[in-house]
C-alpha positions in Angstrom: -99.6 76.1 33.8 -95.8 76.4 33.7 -94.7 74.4 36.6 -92.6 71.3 34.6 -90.8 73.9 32.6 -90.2 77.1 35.2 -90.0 77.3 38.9 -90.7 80.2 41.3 -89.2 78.5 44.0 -87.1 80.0 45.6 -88.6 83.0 45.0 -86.9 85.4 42.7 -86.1 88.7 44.4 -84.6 90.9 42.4 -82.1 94.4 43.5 -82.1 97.8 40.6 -81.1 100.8 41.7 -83.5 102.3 43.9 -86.2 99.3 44.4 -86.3 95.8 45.8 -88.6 93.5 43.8 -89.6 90.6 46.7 -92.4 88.5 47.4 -95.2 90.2 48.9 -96.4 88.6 52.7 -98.8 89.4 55.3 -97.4 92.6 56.5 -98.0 94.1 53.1 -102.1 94.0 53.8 -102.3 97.6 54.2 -100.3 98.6 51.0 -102.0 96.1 49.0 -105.7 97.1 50.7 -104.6 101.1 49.7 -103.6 100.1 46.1 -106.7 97.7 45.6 -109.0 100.4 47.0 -107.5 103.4 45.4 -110.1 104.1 42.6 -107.3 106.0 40.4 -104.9 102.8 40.5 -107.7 100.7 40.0 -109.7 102.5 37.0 -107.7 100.5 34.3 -107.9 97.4 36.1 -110.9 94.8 35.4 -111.6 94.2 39.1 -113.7 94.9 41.8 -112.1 98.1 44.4 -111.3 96.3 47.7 -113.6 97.7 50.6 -111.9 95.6 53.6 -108.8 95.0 54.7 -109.5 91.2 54.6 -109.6 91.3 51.0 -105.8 92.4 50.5 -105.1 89.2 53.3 -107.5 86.8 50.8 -105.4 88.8 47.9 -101.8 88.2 49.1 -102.7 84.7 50.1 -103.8 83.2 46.4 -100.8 85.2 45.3 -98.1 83.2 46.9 -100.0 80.1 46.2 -100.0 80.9 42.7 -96.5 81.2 42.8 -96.3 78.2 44.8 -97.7 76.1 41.8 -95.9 78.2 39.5 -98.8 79.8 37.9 -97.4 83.5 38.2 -94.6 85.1 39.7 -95.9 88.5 41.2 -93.0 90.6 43.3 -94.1 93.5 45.7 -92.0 96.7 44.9 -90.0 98.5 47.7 -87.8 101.1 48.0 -84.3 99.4 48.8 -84.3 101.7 52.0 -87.7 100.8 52.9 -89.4 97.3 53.0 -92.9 99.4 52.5 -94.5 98.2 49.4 -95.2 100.9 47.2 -96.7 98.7 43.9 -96.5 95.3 42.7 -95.6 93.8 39.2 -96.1 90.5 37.7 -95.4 88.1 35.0 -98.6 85.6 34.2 -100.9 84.1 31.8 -98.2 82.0 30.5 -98.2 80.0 27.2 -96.0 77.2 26.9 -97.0 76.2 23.6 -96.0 79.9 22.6 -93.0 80.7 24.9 -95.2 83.7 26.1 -95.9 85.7 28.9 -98.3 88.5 30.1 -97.0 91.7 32.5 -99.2 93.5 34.7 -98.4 96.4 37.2 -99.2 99.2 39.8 -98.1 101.3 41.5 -98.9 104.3 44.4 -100.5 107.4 42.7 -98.4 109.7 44.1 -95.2 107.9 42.9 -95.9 107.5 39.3 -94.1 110.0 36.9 -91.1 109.4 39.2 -89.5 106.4 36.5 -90.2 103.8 39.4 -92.0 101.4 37.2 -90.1 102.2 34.4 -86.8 100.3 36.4 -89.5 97.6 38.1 -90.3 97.0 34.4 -87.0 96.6 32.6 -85.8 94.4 35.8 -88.5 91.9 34.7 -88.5 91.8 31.5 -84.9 90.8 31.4 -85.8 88.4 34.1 -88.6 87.3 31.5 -85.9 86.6 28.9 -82.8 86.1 30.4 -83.8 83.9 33.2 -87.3 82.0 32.0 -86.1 82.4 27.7 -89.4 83.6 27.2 -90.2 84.5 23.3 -92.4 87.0 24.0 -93.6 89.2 26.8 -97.4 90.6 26.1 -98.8 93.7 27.9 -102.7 94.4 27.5 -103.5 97.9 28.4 -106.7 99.9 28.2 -107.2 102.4 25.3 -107.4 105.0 28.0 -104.4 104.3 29.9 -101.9 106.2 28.2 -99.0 106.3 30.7 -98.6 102.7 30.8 -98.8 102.7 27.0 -96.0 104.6 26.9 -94.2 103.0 29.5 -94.3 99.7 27.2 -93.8 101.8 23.9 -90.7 103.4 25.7 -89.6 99.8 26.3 -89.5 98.7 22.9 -93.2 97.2 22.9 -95.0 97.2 19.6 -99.1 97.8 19.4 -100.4 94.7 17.6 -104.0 95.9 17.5 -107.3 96.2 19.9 -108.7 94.0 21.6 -112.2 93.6 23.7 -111.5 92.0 27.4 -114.4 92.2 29.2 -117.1 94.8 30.1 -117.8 97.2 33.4 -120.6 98.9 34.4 -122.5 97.1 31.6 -119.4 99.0 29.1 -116.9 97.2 26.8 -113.2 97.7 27.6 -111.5 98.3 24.8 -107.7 97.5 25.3 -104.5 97.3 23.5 -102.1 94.1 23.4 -98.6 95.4 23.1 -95.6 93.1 22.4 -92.1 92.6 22.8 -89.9 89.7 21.5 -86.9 88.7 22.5 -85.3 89.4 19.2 -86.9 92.9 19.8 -85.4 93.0 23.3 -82.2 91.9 22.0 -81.6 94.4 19.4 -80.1 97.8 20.1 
């Protein structure tokens, strides 16, 4: 837990170009039950698909209490012309001890390729370093998943080796932890 050294509160939205990175709320149940249930945005994610609507309400809720506690900060992403929530992106898993952070992301299968998480992305990372001083911002991706490899790769991220994070359907996942520092970040 973070909470004596970074708040959430008030949230931080954050403007780019074309998006709108807020905090998600209850009328975002249907976008988050079609991303959690959507077996091709889900098939590099370690989690069960969501089968009821319910489950994106249960979702949203220990989200934003997460935040509350400053565990995570987690922003729904939008079109700035639209408040629809198209994907959502998230720094977590942080270290104190280690000035670190994790990122995690998703996003609507039929608007990837389009360089939507690619801006999400950069938006928070420099929120990561600019705004919370973070060290380093970690990315752990699955072997397989070779667009968001090189989404991180494309963002300066260096592969520091495999790692095993838990098994599906009696299967190891074999994953990669990328890194960026903030020396990295910094440089040209």
């Amino acid at each position: 837990m973070i909470k004596e050294h970074y708040s959430f509160n008030p949230f931080p939205k954050i403007n780019t170009n074309r998006l709108v990175l807020r905090q998600m709320n209850n009328e975002d149940q249907y976008e988050i039950f079609a991303l959690r249930s959507n077996k091709k945005v889900s098939q590099y994610i370690n989690r069960p698909i969501a089968k009821e609507v319910d489950e994106a309400l249960q979702y949203i809720k220990m989200i934003n209490e997460g935040i509350e506690r400053n565990d995570w900060v987690l922003w729904g992403i939008t079109f700035k012309e639209s408040d629809q929530l198209i994907g959502t992106i998230c720094l977590w898993n942080f270290s104190v001890e280690q000035s670190k952070g994790e990122v995690g992301y998703e996003l609507s299968p039929e608007l990837q390729g389009k360089g939507i998480m690619q801006e999400a992305l950069k938006a928070v990372l420099a929120y990561g370093f600019n705004t919370l001083h973070l060290q380093v911002i970690e990315g752990i991706v699955q072997s397989e998943n070779q667009k968001s490899i090189q989404i991180l790769e494309r963002n300066k991220f260096i592969n520091k080796g495999l790692v095993n994070r838990g098994t599906t359907n009696e299967e190891d996942i074999h994953s990669y932890t990328f890194e960026l520092t903030n020396e990295k970040y910094y440089s040209k």
